[in-house]
N, C-alpha and C positions, 0 to 999 in steps of 0.2 A: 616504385614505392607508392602505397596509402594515400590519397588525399583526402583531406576535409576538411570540411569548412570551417571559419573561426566561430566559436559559440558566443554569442551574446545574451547578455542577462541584465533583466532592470532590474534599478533599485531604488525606490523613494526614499526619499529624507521624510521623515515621522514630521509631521505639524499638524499646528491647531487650525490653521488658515489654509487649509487644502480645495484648491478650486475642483470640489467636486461638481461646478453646471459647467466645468468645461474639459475637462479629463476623464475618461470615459476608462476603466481599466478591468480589461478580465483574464485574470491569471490563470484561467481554466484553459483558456484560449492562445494566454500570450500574446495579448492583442491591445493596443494604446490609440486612445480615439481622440484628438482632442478640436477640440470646436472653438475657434476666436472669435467668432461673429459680437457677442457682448462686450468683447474686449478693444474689440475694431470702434463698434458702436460709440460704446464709454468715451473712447479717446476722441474720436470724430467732433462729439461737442465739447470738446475742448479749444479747439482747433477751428477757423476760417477758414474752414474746406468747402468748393461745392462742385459736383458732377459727380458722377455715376463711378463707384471703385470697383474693379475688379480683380482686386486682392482676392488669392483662395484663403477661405477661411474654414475651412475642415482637412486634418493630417487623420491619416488613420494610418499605423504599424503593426509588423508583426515580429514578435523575438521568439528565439529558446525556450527563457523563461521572465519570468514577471514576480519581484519580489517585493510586496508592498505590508510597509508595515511589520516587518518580521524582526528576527532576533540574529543575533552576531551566529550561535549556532545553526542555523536554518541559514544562511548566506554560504555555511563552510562546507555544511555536511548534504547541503541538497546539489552542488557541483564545484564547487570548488575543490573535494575529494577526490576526483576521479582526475583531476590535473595533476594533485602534486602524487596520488599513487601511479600514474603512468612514471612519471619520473624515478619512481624508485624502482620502477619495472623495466627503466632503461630508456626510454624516450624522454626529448628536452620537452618543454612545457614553461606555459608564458601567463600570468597571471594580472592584469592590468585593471585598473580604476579611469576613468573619463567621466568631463561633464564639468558643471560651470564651479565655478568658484563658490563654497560655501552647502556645496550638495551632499556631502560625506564623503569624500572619495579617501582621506586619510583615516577616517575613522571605520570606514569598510574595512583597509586593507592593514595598519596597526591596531585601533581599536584604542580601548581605553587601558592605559599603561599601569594604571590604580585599581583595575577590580577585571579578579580571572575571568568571570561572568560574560564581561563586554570586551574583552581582546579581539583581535582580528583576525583577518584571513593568514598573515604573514605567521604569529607565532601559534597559531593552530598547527601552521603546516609542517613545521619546524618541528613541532610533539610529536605531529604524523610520522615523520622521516624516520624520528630515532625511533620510536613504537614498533614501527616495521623493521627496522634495522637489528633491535632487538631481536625479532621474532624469528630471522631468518640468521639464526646462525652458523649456518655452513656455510655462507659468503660473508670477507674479509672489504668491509666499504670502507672509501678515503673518501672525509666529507673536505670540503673549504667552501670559503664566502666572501665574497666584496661590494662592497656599500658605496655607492657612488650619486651626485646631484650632477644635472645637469644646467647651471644658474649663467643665464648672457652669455649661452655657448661657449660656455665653459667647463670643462669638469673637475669639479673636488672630490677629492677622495676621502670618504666622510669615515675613516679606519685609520686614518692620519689621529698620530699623537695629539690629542685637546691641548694640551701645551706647546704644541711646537707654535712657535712664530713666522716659520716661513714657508708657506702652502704653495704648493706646486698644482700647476693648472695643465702642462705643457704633457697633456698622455695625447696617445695615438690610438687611432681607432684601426682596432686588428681583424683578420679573418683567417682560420685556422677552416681547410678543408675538411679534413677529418678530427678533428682535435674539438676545440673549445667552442666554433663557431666565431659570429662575430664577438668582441671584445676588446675589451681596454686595455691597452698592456701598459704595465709600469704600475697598478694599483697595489697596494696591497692586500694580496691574497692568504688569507690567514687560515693555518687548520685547527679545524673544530672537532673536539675529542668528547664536547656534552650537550645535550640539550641544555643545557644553561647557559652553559660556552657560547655558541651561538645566539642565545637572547640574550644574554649582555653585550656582546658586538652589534646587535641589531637597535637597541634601545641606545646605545651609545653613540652610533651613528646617525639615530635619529634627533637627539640632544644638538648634534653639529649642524642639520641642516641650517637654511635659510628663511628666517619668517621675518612676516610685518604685518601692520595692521591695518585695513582701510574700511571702507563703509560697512562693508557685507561682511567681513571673516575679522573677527578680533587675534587672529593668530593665522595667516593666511599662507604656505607657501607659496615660495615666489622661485622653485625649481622642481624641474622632476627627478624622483628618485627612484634609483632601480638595485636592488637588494639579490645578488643571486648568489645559487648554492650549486655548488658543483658535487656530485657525484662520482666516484671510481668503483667499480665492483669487481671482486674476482672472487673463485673458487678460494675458501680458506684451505684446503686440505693441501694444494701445490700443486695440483694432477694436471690443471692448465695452463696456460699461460694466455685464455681472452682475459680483456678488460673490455669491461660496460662503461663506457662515460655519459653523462648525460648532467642536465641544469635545470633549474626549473629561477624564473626572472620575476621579481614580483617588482611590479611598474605603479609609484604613484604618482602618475601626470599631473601636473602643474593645472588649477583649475583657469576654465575661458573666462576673460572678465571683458566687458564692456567701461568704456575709460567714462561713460555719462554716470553710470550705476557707482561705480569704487572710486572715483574723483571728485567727491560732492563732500565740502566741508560743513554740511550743515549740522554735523553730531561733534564739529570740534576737532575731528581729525586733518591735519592740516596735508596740502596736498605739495606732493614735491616732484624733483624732476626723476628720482631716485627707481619711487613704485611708479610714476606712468611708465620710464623706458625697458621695469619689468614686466609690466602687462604688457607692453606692445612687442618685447621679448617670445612673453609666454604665447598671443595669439598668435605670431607669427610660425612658432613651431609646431602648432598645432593644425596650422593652417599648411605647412608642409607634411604635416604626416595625413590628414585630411587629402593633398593631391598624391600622395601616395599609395591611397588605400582607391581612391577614385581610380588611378590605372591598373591596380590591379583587380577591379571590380569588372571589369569591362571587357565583353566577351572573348575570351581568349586566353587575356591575362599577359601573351607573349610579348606587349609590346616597355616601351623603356618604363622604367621606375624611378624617380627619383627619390635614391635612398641618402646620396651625398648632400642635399641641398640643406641639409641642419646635421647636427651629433645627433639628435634622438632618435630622427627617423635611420641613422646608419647602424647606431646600436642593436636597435629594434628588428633589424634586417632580416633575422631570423622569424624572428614572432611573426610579422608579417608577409608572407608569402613565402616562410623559407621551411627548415627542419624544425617542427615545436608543434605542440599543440596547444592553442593559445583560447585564452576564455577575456571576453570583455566585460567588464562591468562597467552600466551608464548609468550614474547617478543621475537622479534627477530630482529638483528643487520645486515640488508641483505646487507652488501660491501663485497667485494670478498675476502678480508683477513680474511671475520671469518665465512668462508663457513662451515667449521668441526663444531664452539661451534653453530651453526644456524641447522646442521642436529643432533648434540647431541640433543641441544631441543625440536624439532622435534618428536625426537625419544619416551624419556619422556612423552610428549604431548599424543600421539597417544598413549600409554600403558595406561597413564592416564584415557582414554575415555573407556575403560576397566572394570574401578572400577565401584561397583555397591555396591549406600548407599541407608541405608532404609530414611525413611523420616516420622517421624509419631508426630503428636501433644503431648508436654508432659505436662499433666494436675496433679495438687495435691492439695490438700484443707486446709483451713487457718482452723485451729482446733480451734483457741477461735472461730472465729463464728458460726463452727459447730455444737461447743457445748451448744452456745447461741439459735442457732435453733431447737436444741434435745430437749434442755430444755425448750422449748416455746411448742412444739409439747407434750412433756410428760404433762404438766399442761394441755393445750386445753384437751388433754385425759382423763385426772382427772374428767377436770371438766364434761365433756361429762359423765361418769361412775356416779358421782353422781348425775347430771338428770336422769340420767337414774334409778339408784336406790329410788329416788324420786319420779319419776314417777309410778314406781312396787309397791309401799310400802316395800322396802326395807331398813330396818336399820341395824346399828351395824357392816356395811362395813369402812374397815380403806384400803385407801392408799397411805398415807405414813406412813413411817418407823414406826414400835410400839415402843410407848413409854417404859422405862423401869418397868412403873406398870401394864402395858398389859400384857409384856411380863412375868410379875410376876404372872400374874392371867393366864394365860394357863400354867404356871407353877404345879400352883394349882388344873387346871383340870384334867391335865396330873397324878397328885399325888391319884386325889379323880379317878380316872378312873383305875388305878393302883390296889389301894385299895380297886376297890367295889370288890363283888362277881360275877363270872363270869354269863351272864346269867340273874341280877340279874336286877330290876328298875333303878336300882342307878347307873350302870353302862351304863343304857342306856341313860339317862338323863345329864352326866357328859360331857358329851362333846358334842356341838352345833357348827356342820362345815358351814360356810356361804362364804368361798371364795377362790379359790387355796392358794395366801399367806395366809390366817390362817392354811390352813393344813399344809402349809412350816413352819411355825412358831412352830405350835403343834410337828411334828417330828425334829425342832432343841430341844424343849427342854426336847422330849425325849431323842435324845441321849446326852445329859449333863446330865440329871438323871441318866442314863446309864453308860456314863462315869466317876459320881462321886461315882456311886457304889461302878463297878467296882475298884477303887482309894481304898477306901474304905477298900474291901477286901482283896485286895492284902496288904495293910496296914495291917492288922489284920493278915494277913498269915508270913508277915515278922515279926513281934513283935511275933511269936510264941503264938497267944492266940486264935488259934481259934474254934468258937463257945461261944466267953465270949465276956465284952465287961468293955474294956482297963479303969482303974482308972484313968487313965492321960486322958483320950479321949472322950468326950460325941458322941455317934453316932447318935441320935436326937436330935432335938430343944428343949427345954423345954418349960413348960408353957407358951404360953401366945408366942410363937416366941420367947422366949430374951437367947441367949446361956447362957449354965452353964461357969461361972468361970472355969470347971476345962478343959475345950475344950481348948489345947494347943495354939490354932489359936485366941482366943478371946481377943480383946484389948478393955481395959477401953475406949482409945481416941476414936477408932470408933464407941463403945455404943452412944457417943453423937453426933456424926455427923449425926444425922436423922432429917427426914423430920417434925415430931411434935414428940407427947408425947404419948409412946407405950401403947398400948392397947390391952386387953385380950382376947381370945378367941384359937379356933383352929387354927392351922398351922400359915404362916408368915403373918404380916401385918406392913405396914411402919409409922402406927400413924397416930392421928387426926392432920391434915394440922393446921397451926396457923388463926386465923382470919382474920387476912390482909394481906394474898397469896390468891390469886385466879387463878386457872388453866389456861393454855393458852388454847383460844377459838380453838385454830384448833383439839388441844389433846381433845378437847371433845367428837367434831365432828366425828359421826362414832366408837365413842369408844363404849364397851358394857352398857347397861343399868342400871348406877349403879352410883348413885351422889355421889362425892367426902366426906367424911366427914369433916366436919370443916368450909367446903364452903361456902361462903356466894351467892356463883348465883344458877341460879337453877340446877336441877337434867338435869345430860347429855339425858335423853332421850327425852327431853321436847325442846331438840334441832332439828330443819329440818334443812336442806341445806339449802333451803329459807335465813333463821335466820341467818347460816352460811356466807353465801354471802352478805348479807347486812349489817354483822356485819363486814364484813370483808373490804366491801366499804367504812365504814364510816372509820375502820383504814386507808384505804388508802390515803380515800382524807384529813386527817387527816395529814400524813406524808406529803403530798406533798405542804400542806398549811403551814408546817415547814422548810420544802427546801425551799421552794418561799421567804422567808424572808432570808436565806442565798447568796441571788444574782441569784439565779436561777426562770426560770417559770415556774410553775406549770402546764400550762395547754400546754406545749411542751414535750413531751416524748424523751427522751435518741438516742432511736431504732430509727434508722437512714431509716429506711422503712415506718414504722408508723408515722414519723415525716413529714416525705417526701406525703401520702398520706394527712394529716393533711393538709400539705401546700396547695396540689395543691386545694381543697376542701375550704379554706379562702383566705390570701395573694396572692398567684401566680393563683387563680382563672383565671384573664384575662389572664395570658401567656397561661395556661392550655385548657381553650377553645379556644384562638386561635390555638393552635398546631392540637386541635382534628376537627374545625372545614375547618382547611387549609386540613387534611388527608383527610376528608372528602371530601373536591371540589378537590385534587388531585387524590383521589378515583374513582371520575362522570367523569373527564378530561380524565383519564385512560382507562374507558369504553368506553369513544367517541370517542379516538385514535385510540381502538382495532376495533371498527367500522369503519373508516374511511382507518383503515388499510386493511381493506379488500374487504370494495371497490375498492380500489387500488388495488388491487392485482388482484380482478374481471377486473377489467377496461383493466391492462395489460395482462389479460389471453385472454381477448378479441380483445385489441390491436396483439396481436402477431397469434391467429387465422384469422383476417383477413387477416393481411398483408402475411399468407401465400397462403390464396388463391390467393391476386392482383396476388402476385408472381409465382403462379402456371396460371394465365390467362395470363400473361407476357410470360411466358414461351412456352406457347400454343401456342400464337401469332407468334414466335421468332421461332416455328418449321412450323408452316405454310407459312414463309417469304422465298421466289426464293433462293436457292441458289447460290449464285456469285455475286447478282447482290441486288438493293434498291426495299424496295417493301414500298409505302408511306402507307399502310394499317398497317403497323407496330408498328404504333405510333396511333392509331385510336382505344377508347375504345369504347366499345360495353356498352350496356344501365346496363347491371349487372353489371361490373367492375365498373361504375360510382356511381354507390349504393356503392358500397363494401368501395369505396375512400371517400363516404360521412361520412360512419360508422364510419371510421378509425380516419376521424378529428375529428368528434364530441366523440367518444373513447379516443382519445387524449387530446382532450380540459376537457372531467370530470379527465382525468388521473392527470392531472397539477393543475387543480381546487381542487383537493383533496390533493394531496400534498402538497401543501401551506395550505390549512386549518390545515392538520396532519404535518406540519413546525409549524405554530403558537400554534398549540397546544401542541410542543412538550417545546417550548421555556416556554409557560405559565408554561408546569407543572414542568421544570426545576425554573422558576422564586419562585414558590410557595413553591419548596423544597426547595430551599436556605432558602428562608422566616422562613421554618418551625424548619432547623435545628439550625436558629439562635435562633429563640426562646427557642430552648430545650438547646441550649448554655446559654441563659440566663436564663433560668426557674432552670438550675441548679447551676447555680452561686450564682444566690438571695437563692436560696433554701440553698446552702453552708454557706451564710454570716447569711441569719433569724435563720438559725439554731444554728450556731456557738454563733452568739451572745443571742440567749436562754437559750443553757445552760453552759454561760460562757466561753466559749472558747476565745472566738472574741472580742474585746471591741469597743464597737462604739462612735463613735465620735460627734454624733446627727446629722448626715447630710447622716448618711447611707453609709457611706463609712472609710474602717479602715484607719489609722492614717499612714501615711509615712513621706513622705519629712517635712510637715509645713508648705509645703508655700512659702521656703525661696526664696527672689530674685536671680537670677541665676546672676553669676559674668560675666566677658567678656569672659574666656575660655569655661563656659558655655553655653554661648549664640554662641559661634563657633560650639563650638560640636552640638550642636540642630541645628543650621542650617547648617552643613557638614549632618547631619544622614535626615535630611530633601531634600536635593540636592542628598542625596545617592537612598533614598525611592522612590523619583519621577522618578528617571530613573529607578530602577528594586528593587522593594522593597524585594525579597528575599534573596537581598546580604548584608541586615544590618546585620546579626549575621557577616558575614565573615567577612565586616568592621571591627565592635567592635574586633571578635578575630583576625585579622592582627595586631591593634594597639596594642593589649594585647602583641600579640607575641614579636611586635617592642621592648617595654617596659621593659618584661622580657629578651630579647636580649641582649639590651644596660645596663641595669641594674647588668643582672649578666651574664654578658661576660668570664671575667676572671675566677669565679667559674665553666662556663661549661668548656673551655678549660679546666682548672686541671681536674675538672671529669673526662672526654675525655681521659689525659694522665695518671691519679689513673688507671684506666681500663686497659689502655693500657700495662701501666707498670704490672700491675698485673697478665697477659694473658702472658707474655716471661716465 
C-alpha cells in the first residue's frame, strides 16, 4: 500500500498585536523563522539573573503550507478539499486542529454558527459530501455520523438525547480490521439522509460539548472533539456486490494551556480545582499523543507506539500511522506573550510531518447479494449442463441434490455389486457411472454400508456371540424389506409412516405411491429410467429437458399470475438488474435513447476537439518556429548596425523577413480561429454532459418509483407521484418561511441547509437551555 506523509498547515489567529520583530513568515516558502532574543532580553531585566545564558534563541520551520491572515474559504478550498474528496473517492481521511488554547482551532474547524461566510472546515465538508454525492449518481452511498468529546478520559456521546438525565461514559474503544477501523462502539450512530440532517446533528452536538472560562478563552473547551462520517458506496444498478467503506474524522483538540497564563485571578475569574484538573487533563493527553507522534517520527517507525496510554491517542490510531490520510492544522497565537506555547506547536507540527500513513481503499461485499448472484450463476450452469446433455443424448444425469429414493437405489447397486462374484456379469453390470457426483454419491453409501457393518460387528463382539446371530437382533431384512418384530430397533409406529402399501420382492422398497401423489416434475427429470409405481404420469424416461422446461414455464407463469392478483405485477421481476433492463427497453425508452444518443454526439464532439486540438498545437509549433527566425533576422540586423552611433538600416526588413511576418499572422489568425471553434466546442460538450447526467438522474428516479410501485413497495397516488404533504394551504408562518428560504436561495443557494440548521440550532438553544447548562455542570462536577 501508498505511504505518505501527514500534511501540515499553519494558521495565524488575525491580531492587532502581531510580533512581527520576531516571527519571520513566508508563505511562498512555508517557512517560520522566529527569533526570542528581545524577548529573552526583555524578561532578563526583570529578573536577578547573572552569567552567561545559553538558551537557543532562533527556531526556524518548515510546513506544507502557511496560511496567514486568510479567510475560512481559503483554509477549505486551498487543502482541506482534497482530504474530505479522497474520502468520497473511497479512502479514510483525518482532518485535525492543534495548538494552544485561544489560537482558533474551533473556529478553523466549526467556524462561525451565525454567518455562512465564516463557517468551517467541518460544514464546508459536509456541502462537499452531498455535492459530490449528488453528482455521481450511478452510486447508491449510506452516509451515518458520531459525535463524540473526549472530557477527564472519558467519553460522551455528544448525539445523546439533550434531555436525558442519565449519560453514559462506559464505551469501549474498538478495532475493526477491515470494517470501520479504530472506533467507539456503543455510540450512537445515526443515518443521514440530508445535508441539513447532518448539520443539525453536528451544531447539536456541538451545543453539548464542555466549556468554561478562564484568563485567555472566555468560552474555552476543556475536551476534545471528534465528529466523523461514515461512508458505504455501491453500484446503484445491482450488477455488484463491492462496497467502498471509508470515514473522514474531523478532530478539534482540546487547546495546551499553561496553569501560570489561565490560573491568574487578576480579571475576576476565580480559580478552582475544577479548570486546573482540566488543564492538567488536557496537557497530559497531549503530551501522550506528542510521545506518540515522537516514535513514530523516528527512523524506521517499526518500533512500539503508544497508542493505549490515553483514549485520544487509541482513537486517533488510524490518523496517526495507520489507514487515513490526515492533514494537521497548527494554529498559532503569534503576540509576543505566547512566543514559547507558538514554538511548543511548532515543534509538534514539524515531528508531525514525519509520520507516514498508508492509505489504501477498503472494499468488502454485501453477502446476501453475493449469494443471490452465486445462485443465479449455479442455475444458468444447470441449465447450460442440461443442453448440453440434451444435445449428446445424454440421460439419467441429476444435478440437484438426490432425492432420498436415488439415494436408496445406488444403495442397492452398491449392495448387488457387493454381492455379485468377483469377475462375474453381474458384477459388471451392477453399477452404471455417468457423472463425478454419482460416483460421490456411490462411495458415500459405500462407506455407510461400511460403517453399519462395522457397528454391527462390534455389536456382536460385545454381546459375546460371535459368529451366531443374536435372538434379540435380526441382522437382515426380512422378506419382502419389512424388519422382523424381534430386531430391537423396530417400531410398530414407524411401520406406518410409509410412503404407500409394502411390497414384496428382494431387498428394500418404499411401496406403491397412493393414486393421488404424483412426483414432483424436477425429481423426475434426470432421475434413472425407471417409472414410479402407483403413478399416474408417465414413466421418468419419456422425460427430455425440452418437456422439463416447458413444464416448468407453464409452473411459473402459473405462480406469477397468482402473485399479480395479490397487489403485485407479474410481468416486473423482483431483481433490481433485470428490472432495470426491462425498463429501460419499455417505459424509460425515451430517457434511455436520449442518454445513449447524447453519448453518442458527445462522442463525434470529442473527436473533433482532439482534431482541432491539434491543429492548435501545429499552428503554435509553427507560430513559435517563425517567430524564432524574425528574431534571429532582428538579431543579425542589430549586429550589423555602427556601433555608438544610429544606423536607420536597422529598422529596414529585407523581402524574406517580410514573408516570415506574413506567415506568422496568418499562423496566428488559424491559431485563434481554432481556438474559439475548440472554446465552443468545449462548452457544447460540457452543455450536453449536464444534459446527459440529468437524464440518468432522472432515468433512475422514475426507474426507483415504476419499480417500487410494481412490486409494492411504493403506493401511488394516480398522478405518479407518492403522497406527502396533501396539498394543505400553507399558514402565514409558512408563507414566511418559503419566502425567507426563497430570498436565502437567490443570493447563494448552497447556504439553505445552513439556514434551516442555524434555525434548528436556535431552537434547540432556547428550548433546552437550562438542560444543557446542568449537563455542562453533571460533567463538570463528575470530573473533580
Amino acid at each position: 500500500m501508498p505511504r505518505q506523509a501527514v500534511k501540515v498547515c499553519i494558521r495565524t489567529r488575525p491580531t492587532a498585536n502581531f510580533a512581527a520583530n520576531a516571527i519571520q513568515i513566508d508563505q511562498a516558502k512555508g517557512t517560520v523563522v522566529i527569533n526570542t532574543a528581545d524577548k529573552k532580553a526583555a524578561d532578563a531585566t526583570h529578573t536577578d539573573t547573572s552569567g552567561i545564558s545559553n538558551q537557543e534563541t532562533l527556531f526556524s520551520f518548515k510546513f506544507h503550507h502557511i496560511l496567514h491572515n486568510v479567510s475560512q474559504d481559503t483554509v477549505y478550498s486551498t487543502i482541506s478539499r482534497d482530504v474530505v474528496q479522497s474520502v468520497v473517492d473511497g479512502t479514510n481521511g483525518t482532518i485535525m486542529t492543534y495548538g494552544q488554547t485561544g489560537s482558533g482551532k474551533t473556529f478553523t474547524m466549526i467556524g462561525d454558527t451565525r454567518n455562512f461566510a465564516h463557517r468551517g472546515i467541518a460544514p464546508r465538508a459536509v456541502t462537499h459530501i452531498f455535492q459530490t454525492m449528488a453528482e455521481r449518481t450511478e452510486i447508491d452511498f449510506r452516509v451515518s455520523c458520531v459525535y463524540y468529546e473526549i472530557y477527564n478520559e472519558k467519553v460522551y456521546d455528544l448525539l445523546d438525547d439533550l434531555t436525558n438525565s442519565e449519560t453514559r461514559t462506559d464505551f469501549q474503544i474498538a478495532e475493526e480490521k477491515n470494517g470501520k477501523g479504530t472506533f467507539v462502539r456503543g455510540l450512537n450512530e445515526v443515518e443521514i439522509e440530508s445535508e441539513q440532517d447532518m448539520l443539525n446533528h453536528l451544531y447539536s452536538g456541538e451545543l453539548a460539548r464542555t466549556t468554561s472560562q478562564h484568563k485567555l478563552n472566555r468560552k474555552s473547551n476543556r475536551s476534545h472533539s471528534i465528529f466523523t462520517i461514515f461512508l458505504q458506496q455501491r453500484a446503484r444498478s445491482g450488477v455488484s456486490e463491492r462496497i467502498v467503506s471509508s470515514k473522514l474524522n474531523l478532530v478539534d483538540l482540546a487547546g495546551s494551556e499553561r496553569l501560570k497564563k489561565t490560573m491568574d485571578d487578576s480579571d475576576g475569574i476565580p480559580i478552582d480545582a475544577t479548570t486546573k484538573k482540566e488543564s492538567m487533563m488536557i496537557n497530559q493527553s497531549l503530551t501522550y499523543l506528542e510521545q506518540c507522534v515522537v516514535a513514530l517520527s523516528k527512523k524506521g517507525g517499526s518500533g512500539y507506539v503508544p497508542y493505549r496510554q490515553t483514549k485520544l491517542t487509541n482513537v486517533l490510531k488510524d490518523a496517526i500511522g495507520g489507514n487515513c490520510q490526515t492533514l494537521m492544522f497548527a494554529n498559532m497565537w503569534g503576540e509576543q506573550d505566547h512566543l514559547e506555547e507558538t514554538i511548543s506547536t511548532l515543534r509538534l507540527a514539524a515531528r508531525m510531518m514525519r509520520v507516514q500513513n498508508e492509505t489504501a481503499t477498503l472494499e468488502s461485499f454485501d453477502d446476501a447479494m453475493m449469494v443471490k448472484k452465486l445462485t443465479k450463476e449455479v442455475k444458468e450452469l444447470k441449465q447450460e449442463l442440461l443442453m448440453h446433455d440434451a444435445m449428446a443424448e445424454r440421460s439419467g444425469i441429476v444435478y440437484d441434490d438426490y432425492t432420498p429414493e436415488m439415494k436408496l437405489e445406488m444403495r442397492a447397486m452398491i449392495e448387488k455389486f457387493l454381492a455379485a462374484e468377483i469377475g462375474s456379469d453381474e458384477e459388471a453390470d451392477a453399477i452404471s457411472l455417468s457423472s463425478v457426483r454419482q460416483m460421490r454419491e456411490l462411495l458415500m453409501q459405500f462407506k455407510r454400508i461400511t460403517i453399519e457393518k462395522d457397528a454391527n460387528l462390534q455389536r456382536l463382539v460385545t454381546a459375546g456371540r460371535m459368529g451366531q446371530t443374536s435372538s434379540g437382533f435380526a441382522a437382515t431384512a426380512g422378506e419382502g424389506g419389512e424388519a422382523k418384530e424381534s430386531d430391537p430397533e423396530f417400531d410398530a409406529a414407524d411401520a406406518k409412516e410409509t410412503v404407500g402399501d409394502a411390497v414384496g420382492g428382494e431387498g428394500f422398497s418404499l411401496g406403491a405411491a397412493g393414486g393421488d401423489l404424483r412426483p414432483d416434475l424436477m425429481d423426475q427429470v434426470g432421475s434413472p429410467s425407471k417409472s414410479v409405481q402407483g403413478s399416474p404420469t408417465r414413466p421418468i424416461e419419456s422425460f427430455s429437458a425440452t418437456d422439463a422446461a416447458q413444464e416448468k414455464m407453464t409452473y411459473s407463469a402459473t405462480s406469477f399470475r397468482a402473485e399479480s392478483k395479490g397487489g403485485r405485477s407479474s410481468a416486473v421481476p423482483e431483481d433490481k438488474e433485470e428490472a432495470f433492463a426491462l425498463y429501460k427497453r419499455t417505459k424509460g425508452r425515451p430517457l434511455n435513447v436520449s442518454i445513449m444518443d447524447g453519448k453518442a454526439e458527445v462522442k463525434s464532439l470529442k473527436g473533433k476537439a482532439k482534431g482541432l486540438t491539434a491543429e492548435c498545437n501545429d499552428f503554435k509549433v509553427e507560430i513559435d518556429r517563425i517567430t524564432g527566425l524574425i528574431n534571429k533576422k532582428k538579431n543579425e540586423r542589430a549586429n550589423q548596425a555602427q556601433p555608438g552611433g544610429y544606423d536607420e538600416d536597422i529598422d529596414v526588413v529585407d523581402e524574406e523577413e517580410f514573408e516570415l511576418m506574413k506567415q506568422q499572422r496568418e499562423a496566428k489568425k488559424g491559431y485563434k480561429a481554432g481556438m474559439r471553434e475548440l472554446n465552443d466546442l468545449k462548452a457544447k460538450i460540457g452543455q450536453l454532459q449536464m444534459s446527459i447526467d440529468d437524464n440518468k438522474y432522472n432515468l433512475l428516479s422514475d426507474f426507483d418509483m415504476w419499480h417500487g410501485i410494481a412490486i409494492g413497495t411504493v403506493i401511488d397516488d394516480g398522478g405518479g407521484q407518492s403522497k406527502s404533504e396533501g396539498g394543505e394551504v400553507m399558514d402565514d408562518a409558512e408563507m414566511f418561511e418559503k419566502m425567507e428560504l426563497e430570498r436565502i436561495a437567490a443570493k447563494d443557494p448552497d447556504s439553505i441547509a445552513f439556514f434551516q440548521a442555524q434555525k434548528t440550532r436556535r431552537a434547540n438553544m432556547s428550548q433546552n437551555s437550562l438542560t444543557i447548562r446542568q449537563m455542562g455542570r453533571n460533567k463538570r462536577s463528575v470530573g473533580v
